[in-house]
One Martini backbone bead per residue (centre of mass of N, CA, C, O) as a GRO file, in nm:
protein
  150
    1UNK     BB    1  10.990   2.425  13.841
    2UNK     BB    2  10.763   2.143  13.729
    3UNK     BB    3  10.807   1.814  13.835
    4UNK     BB    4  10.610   1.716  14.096
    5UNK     BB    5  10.759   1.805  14.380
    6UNK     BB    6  10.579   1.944  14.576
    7UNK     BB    7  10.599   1.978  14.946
    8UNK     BB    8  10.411   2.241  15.023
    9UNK     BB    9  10.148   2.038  15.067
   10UNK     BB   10  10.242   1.863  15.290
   11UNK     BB   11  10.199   1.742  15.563
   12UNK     BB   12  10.265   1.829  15.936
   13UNK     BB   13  10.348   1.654  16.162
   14UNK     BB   14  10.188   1.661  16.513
   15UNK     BB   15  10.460   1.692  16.690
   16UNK     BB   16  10.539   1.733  17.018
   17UNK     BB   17  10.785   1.920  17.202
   18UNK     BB   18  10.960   1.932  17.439
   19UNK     BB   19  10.933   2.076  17.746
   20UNK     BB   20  10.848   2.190  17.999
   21UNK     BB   21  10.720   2.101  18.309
   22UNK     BB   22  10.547   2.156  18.580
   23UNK     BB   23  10.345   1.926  18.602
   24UNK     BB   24  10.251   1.618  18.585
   25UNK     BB   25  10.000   1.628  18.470
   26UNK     BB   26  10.103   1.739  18.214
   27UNK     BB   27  10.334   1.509  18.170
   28UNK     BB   28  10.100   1.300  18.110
   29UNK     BB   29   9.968   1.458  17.877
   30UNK     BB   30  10.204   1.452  17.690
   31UNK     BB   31  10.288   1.176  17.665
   32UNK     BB   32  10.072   1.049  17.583
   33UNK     BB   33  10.086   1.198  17.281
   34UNK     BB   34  10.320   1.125  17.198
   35UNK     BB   35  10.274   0.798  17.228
   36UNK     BB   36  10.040   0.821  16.999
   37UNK     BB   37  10.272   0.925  16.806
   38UNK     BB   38  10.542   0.798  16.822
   39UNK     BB   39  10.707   0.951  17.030
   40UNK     BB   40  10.937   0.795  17.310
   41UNK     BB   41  11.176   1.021  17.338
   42UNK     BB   42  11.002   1.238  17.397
   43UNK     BB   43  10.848   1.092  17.658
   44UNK     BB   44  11.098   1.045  17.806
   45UNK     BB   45  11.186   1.369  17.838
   46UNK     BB   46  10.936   1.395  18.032
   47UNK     BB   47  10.910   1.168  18.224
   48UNK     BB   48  11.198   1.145  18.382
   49UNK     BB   49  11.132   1.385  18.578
   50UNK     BB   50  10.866   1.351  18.664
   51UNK     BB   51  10.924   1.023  18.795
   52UNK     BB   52  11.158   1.201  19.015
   53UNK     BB   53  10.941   1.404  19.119
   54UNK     BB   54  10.688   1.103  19.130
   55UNK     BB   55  10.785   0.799  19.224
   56UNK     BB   56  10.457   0.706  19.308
   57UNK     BB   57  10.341   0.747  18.999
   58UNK     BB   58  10.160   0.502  18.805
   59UNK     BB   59  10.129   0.676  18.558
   60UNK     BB   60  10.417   0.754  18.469
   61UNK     BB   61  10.536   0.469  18.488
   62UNK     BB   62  10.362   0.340  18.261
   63UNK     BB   63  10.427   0.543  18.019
   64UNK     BB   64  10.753   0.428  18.044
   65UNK     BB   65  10.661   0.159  17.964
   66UNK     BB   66  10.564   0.232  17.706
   67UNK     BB   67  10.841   0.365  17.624
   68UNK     BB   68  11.012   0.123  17.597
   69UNK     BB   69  10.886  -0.034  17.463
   70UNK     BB   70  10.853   0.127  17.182
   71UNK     BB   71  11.239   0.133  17.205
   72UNK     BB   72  11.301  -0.178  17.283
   73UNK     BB   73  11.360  -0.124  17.614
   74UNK     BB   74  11.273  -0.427  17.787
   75UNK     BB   75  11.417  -0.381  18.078
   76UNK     BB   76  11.291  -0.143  18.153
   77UNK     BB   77  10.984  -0.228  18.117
   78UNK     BB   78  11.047  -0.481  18.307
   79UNK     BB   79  11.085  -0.310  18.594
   80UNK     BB   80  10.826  -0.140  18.594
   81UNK     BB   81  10.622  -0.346  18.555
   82UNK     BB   82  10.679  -0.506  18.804
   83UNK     BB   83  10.609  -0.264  18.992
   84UNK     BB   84  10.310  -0.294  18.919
   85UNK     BB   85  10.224  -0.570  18.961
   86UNK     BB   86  10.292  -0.580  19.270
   87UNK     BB   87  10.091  -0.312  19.328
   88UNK     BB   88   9.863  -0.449  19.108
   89UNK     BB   89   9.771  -0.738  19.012
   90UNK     BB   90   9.487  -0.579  18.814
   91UNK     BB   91   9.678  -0.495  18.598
   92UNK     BB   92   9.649  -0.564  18.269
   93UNK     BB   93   9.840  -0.401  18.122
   94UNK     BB   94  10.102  -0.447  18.257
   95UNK     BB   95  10.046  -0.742  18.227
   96UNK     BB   96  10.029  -0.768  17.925
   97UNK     BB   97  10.343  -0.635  17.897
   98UNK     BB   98  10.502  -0.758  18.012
   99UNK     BB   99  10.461  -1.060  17.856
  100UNK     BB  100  10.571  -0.903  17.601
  101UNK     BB  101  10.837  -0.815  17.685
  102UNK     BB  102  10.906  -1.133  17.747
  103UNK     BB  103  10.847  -1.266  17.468
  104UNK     BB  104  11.089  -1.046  17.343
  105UNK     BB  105  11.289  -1.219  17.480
  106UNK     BB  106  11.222  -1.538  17.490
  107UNK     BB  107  11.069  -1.522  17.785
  108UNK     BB  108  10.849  -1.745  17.768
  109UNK     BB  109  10.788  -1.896  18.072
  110UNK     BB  110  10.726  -1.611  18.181
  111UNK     BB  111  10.523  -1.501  18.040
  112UNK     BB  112  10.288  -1.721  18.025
  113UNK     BB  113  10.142  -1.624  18.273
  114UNK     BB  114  10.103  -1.296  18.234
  115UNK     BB  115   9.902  -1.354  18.009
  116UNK     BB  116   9.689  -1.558  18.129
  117UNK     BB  117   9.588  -1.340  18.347
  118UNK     BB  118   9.499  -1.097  18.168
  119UNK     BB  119   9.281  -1.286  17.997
  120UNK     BB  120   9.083  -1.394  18.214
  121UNK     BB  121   9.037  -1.094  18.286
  122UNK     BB  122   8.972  -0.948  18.003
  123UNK     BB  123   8.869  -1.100  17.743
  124UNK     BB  124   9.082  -1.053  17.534
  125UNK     BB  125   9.192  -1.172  17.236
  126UNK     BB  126   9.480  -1.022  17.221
  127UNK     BB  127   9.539  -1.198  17.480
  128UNK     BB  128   9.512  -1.476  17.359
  129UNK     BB  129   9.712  -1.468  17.143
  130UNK     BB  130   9.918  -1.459  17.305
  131UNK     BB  131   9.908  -1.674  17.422
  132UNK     BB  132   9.918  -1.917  17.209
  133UNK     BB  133  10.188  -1.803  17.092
  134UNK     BB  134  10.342  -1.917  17.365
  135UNK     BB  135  10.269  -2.194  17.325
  136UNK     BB  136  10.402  -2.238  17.029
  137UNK     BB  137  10.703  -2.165  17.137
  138UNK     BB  138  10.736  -2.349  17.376
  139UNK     BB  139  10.714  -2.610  17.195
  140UNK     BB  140  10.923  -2.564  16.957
  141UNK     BB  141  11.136  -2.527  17.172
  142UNK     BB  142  11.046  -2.767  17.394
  143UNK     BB  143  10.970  -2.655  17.656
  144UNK     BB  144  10.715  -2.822  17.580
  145UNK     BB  145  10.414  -2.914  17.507
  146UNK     BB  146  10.066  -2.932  17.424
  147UNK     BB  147   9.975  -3.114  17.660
  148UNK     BB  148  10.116  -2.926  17.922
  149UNK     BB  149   9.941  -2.658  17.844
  150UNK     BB  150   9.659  -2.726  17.998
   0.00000   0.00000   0.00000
């Protein structure tokens, strides 16, 4: 029967499945290909052991905040990144993820602060748009205008 719909030629997505992970430094490098792959709960099942036994390692807490971040679990994600931007106040993706974190829960006035100074920091465009848009949104919502935030 061909039909068209052959689907034994179609390429399988090439997402790596947690199992053991014996050092850090594996869980952090199978986590972070995860995370790439758009696959943050499979990192999340690598990083959370991980991260329970290297609880000072700030590149496995952030790749954990980079996966609950993309799962929308955005108060763990805040939880992460607060204590990373305490530890390092120079980490500017932190700092613009915290920023966005607090933006995506509509906790404009929280964001804007860490928003502009990761922009400051970085001169990245799309840092600069961060700021813009929580700037507009809140002018709209009326918590401040536009002349208040310059």
């Amino acid at each position: 029967m061909d039909d068209g719909d052959d689907f034994s030629e179609l390429p399988t997505p090439a997402v790596l499945f947690p199992g053991p992970v014996g050092h850090p430094s594996e869980a952090f490098q199978r986590a972070w290909e995860l995370l790439e792959q758009r696959a943050p709960r499979e990192a999340l099942a690598v990083l959370e052991p991980a991260v329970e036994a290297e609880p000072q390692a700030r590149s496995l807490r952030s790749l954990r905040a980079w996966a609950y971040f993309m799962r929308v679990q955005l108060t763990r994600a805040e939880a992460d990144l607060r204590v990373i931007v305490e530890e390092d106040p120079s980490d500017v993706w932190a700092r613009h993820t915290l920023g966005r974190a607090l933006e995506r829960q509509s906790r404009f006035d929280e964001a804007l602060p860490h928003l502009r100074l990761a922009a400051a920091m970085s001169g990245d465009p799309e840092h600069e748009a961060a700021v813009l848009r929580v700037e507009r949104r809140l002018a709209e919502t009326g918590q401040t205008s536009f002349d208040d935030l310059t």
